[in-house]
N, C-alpha and C positions, 0 to 999 in steps of 0.2 A: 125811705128816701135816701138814707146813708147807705142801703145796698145796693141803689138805681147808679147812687153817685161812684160807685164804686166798681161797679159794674162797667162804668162809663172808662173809666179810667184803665180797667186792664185790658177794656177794647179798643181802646186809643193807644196801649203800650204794643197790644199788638199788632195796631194797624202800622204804628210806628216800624216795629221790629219787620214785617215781611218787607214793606218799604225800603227799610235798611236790608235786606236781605238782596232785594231786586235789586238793588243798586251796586250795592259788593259785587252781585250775578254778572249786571251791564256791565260793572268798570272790567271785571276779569276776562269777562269778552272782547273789551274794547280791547285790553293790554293786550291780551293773546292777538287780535288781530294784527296790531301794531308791531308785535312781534314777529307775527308770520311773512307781514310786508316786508318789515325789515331785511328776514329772512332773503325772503325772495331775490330785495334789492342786494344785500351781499353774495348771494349766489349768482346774482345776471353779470353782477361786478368783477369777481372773480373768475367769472367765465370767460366776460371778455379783454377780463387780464389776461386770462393761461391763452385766448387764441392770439391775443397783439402781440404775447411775447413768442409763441409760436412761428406767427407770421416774419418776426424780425428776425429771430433766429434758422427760420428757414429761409428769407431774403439773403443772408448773410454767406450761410453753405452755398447759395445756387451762385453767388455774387465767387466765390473764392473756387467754385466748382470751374465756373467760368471762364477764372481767370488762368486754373490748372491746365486746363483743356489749350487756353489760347497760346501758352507756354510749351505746353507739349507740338501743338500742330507748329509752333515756329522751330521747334530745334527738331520735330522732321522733315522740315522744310532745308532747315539748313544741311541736315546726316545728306539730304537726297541732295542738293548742290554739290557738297563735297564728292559723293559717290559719282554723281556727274561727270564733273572736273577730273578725276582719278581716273574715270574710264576714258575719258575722252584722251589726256595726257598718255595713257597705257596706249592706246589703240594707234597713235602719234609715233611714239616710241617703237609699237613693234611693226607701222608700217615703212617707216625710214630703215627699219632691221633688215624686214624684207628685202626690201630696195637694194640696200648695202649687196648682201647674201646674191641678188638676182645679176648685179650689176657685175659684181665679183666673177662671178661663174661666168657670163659671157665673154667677159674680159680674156679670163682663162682659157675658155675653148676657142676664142680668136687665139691666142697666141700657140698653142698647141697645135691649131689649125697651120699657122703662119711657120711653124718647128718641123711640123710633116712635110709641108709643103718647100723647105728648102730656104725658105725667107728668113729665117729666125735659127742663130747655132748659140749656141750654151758651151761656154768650153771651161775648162777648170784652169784656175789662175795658178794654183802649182805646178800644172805641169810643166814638164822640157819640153820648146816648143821647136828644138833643134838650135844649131849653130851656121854660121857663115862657114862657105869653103874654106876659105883662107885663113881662118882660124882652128881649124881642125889639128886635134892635138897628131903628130905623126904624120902630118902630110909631107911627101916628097919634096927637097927643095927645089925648082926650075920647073916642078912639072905644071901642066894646065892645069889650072881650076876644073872645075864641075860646073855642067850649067846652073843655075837655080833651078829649085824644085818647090814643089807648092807642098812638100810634103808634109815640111815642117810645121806649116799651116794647118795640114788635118789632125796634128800631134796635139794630144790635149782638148780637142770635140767633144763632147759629149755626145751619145749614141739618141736616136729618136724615142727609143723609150727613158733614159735616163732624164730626158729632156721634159719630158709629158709627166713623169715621176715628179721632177721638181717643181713644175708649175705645178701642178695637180696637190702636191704639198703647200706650196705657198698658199696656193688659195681659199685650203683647209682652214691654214695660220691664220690666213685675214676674217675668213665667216668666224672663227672662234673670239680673234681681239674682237667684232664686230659683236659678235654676242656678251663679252664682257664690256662691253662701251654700254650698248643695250639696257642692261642688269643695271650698271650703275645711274644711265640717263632714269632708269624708270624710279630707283632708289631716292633720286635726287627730284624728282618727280613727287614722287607721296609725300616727304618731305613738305614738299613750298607748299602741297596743296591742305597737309594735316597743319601744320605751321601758320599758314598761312602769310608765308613771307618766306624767300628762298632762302639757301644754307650751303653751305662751305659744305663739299662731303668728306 
């Protein structure tokens, strides 16, 4: 009877103990799952940490990309006004040049014209252009004068070619200040337009 009872009892210890054993089993299972979730959910978490902070940080580049680009296209917006304006001023400048240079020249071959043709004498202001009869140093006293003579007039003329020589110089003179005017209008020119506001040159 004491073996029956005893018997009983270390089949109860070890109904007990697998009991305890399956349940240590379940709980290690249950933990491990719980775990594994966890896992999970700190991985989906972190995931879609690293893409929001992704997204912000690349909002941020394309927001300052944007703004690089809209900064560039306005100051070449502006280089191409100014190059505008410069040409435009230049183009101003050397068509009033022209002008000058065209103006000059016809000018000149009128009056060169007008020098050939008899219209136009050039005489040199040094010269002796003669004296009066009656002042003639050694003229006889009582005797007649001389009639007038137009001679004295042709004395100091200048010749047709000397004539054509100086106009033809001048008008050298004038295209040249006309080109130094030029030089400096366009100087004064890039100036107001680099400036942006005119200048004393």
């Amino acid at each position: 009877m004491r073996l029956r009872k005893q018997a009983g009892i270390i089949a109860n210890i070890w109904l007990l103990a697998g009991a305890a054993v399956a349940v240590s089993i379940g709980v290690a299972v249950a933990v491990s799952s719980v775990r594994s979730y966890n896992a999970r959910l700190d991985q989906a978490g972190y995931d879609r940490g690293v893409d929001e902070t992704k997204a912000r940080y690349s909002a941020r580049d394309n927001a300052a990309l944007q703004a690089a680009l809209a900064g560039l296209k306005a100051a070449q917006d502006r280089i191409a006004a100014v190059e505008a304006k410069a040409a435009a001023a230049s183009a101003s400048v050397d068509s009033q040049y022209q002008k000058g240079v065209k103006d000059g020249k016809a000018n000149t071959d009128k009056l060169v014209a007008a020098a050939r043709a008899g219209a136009l004498r050039l005489r040199d202001p040094g010269a002796v252009t003669g004296c009066s009869p009656g002042a003639v140093v050694g003229a006889v006293p009582g005797a007649a004068p001389s009639p007038p003579s137009d001679s004295g007039a042709s004395q100091g003329r200048l010749s047709d070619s000397a004539t054509q020589f100086l106009l033809e110089l001048t008008d050298s003179a004038n295209a040249v200040a006309k080109q130094l005017a030029a030089a400096q209008a366009l100087l004064q020119s890039d100036r107001t337009v680099c400036n942006g506001q005119s200048s004393n040159p």
